[in-house]
N, C-alpha and C positions, 0 to 999 in steps of 0.2 A: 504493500500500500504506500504510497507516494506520501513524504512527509508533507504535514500542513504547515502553511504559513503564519507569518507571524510570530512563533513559537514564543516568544519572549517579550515582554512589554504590559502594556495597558491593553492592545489592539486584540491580541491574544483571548486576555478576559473576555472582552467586548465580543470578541466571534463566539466562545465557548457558549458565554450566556444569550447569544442572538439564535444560534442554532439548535440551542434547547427548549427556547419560550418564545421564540418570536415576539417579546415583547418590546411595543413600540417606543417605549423610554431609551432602550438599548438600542436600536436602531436607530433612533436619532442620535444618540450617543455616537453610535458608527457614521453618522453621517457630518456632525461637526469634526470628529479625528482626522477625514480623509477632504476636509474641506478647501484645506491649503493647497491639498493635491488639484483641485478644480478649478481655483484661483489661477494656479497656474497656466491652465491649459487654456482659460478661458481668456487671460492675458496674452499668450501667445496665439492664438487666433485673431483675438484683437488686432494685435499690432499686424496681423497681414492681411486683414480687412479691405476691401475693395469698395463698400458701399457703406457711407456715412450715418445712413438713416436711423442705426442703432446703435446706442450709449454701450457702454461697457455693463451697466448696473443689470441689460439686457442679456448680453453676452454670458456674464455672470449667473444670474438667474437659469436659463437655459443648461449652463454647467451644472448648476446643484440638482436640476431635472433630471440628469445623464448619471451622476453620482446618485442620485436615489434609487435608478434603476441597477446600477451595479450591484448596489450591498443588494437589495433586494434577491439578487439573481446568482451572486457569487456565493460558491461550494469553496470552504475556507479553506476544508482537508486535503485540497486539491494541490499541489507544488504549484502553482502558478499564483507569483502575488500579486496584491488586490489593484496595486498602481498600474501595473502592468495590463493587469484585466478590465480596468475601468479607463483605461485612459480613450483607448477608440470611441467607447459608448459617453463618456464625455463628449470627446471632440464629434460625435455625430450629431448628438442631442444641439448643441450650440448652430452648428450647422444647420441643420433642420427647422429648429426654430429660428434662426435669422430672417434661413429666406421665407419662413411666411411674415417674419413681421416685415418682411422689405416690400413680399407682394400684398400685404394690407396696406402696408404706405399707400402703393402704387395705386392701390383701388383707390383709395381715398382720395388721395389729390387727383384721381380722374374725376372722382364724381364730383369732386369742389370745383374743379376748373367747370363741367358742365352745367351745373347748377348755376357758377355764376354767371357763364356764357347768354345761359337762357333768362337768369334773373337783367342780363342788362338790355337785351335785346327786348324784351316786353317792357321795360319803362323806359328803354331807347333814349331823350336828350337828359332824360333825368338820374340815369345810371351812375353818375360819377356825384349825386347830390340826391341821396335815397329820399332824405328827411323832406326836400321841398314839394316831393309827389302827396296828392290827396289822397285822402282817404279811399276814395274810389278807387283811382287809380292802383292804391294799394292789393285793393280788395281783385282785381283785373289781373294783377300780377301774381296772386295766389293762385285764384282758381284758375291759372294758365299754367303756371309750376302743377297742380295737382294735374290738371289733363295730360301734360310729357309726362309725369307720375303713370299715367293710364296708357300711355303711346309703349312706355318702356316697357311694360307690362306685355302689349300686344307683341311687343316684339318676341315674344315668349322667353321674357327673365323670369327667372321664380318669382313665384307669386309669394308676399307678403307670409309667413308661418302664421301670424296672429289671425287674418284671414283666415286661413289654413283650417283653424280650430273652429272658426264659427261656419257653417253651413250656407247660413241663411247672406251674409255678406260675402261670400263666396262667392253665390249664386249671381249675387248684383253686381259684384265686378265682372266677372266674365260680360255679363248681358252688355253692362259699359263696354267693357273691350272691345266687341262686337258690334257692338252702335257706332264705335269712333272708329274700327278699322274701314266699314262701310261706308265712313264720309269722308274719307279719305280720296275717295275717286270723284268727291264732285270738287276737288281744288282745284284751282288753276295749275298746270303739269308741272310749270318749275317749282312751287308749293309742295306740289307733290313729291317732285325731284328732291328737295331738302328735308323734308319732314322723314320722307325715307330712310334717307342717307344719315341724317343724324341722331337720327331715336333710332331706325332697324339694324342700319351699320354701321354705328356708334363711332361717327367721324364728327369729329369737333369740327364746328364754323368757320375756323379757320381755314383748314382743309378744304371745307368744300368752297368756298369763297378762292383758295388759288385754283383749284379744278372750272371752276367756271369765269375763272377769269375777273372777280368782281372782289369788289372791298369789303372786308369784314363787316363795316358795317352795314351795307346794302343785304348783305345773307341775312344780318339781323334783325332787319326790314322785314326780309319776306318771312322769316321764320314768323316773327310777333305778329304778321298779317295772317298763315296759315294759320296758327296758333286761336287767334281773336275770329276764324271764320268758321276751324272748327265750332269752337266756343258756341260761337250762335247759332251753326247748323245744331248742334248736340240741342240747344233752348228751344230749337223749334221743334225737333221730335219729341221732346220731352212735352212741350204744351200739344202736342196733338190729339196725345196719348188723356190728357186731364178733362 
């Protein structure tokens, strides 16, 4: 049988009594012991870091996720010590979790740059002076944010979880979905051309403003007029219907 590691020390203790009780005081005991070990690794990834987005205290974090699965998973009796055995499953865990927090950044400042895209194009000269727009005007810009809310949707992004749970508001988004994809074809085509392109194939105004050759803000034009025609084709089916 292959001598256990450790043999000598504190660490020793700390395995004997982790593999007789499984008790979680002793495991977190094992888990501060080998913490320096995580520091370390989690420092050294750091410093050859490629992508800014995430602090160290992240980095860190992620290493002590990678260390808890080690003791968790590490056979003490085994000749193979525990630095050795935990260092990979460190350095994966830090990895791992990096790049999703790098591609939640990512999502994030997509959906911030879109959101605002759209919040300046529906209050278009008022955009760079939110405060000075009325109340109305306010209230326009909402329910115009909620309908791209309803375009994204058609686009078939996952539908909302909380939705998800109720039935009965289920039922009525879809029907919305459906009302707004069908009025979609009475727009004017370049209308149509943008509303497409930027809710179905998630091309920022930008983008499609150098594909068609036209200024940022001309795209923003016609988005906030598509935007404001749905809006009232969607009022008048709605009053047909009462």
């Amino acid at each position: 049988m292959p001598e256990p590691t450790d043999r000598t020390g504190p660490a020793r203790q700390l395995w004997e009594a982790y593999a007789l009780s499984r008790d979680p005081q002793t495991r977190g005991e094992l888990i501060e012991h080998y913490m320096p070990v995580a520091k370390i690794i989690a420092a050294k990834v750091f410093g050859l870091r490629t992508d800014v987005t995430a602090s160290f205290d992240d980095y860190l974090q992620y290493a002590r996720v990678g260390l808890v699965e080690a003791v968790d998973r590490f056979d003490w009796t085994r000749s193979v010590p525990f630095e050795a055995y935990s260092a990979p499953r460190i350095r994966g865990a830090i990895l791992n979790g990096i790049a999703h927090e790098t591609e939640f950044s990512a999502q994030r400042s997509f959906w911030r740059v879109r959101m605002q895209d759209r919040t300046d194009s529906l209050l278009g000269d008022k955009s760079q002076q939110p405060e000075r727009a009325t109340l109305q005007e306010l209230i326009q810009v909402t329910v115009g944010l909620a309908l791209g809310l309803v375009l994204d949707e058609s686009a078939e992004e996952p539908v909302d979880e909380q939705l998800q749970s109720n039935p009965y508001a289920m039922t009525e988004m879809e029907q919305l979905i459906r009302q707004v994809r069908a009025l979609l074809v009475k727009l004017p085509e370049r209308e149509q051309q943008i509303i497409r392109e930027h809710y179905f194939e998630r091309r920022e105004l930008q983008a499609i403003a150098t594909e068609y050759g036209l200024t940022k803000g001309r795209v923003s034009q016609i988005h906030a007029q598509a935007i404001g025609r749905l809006r009232s084709l969607l009022g008048e089916k709605i009053d047909t219907k009462l």
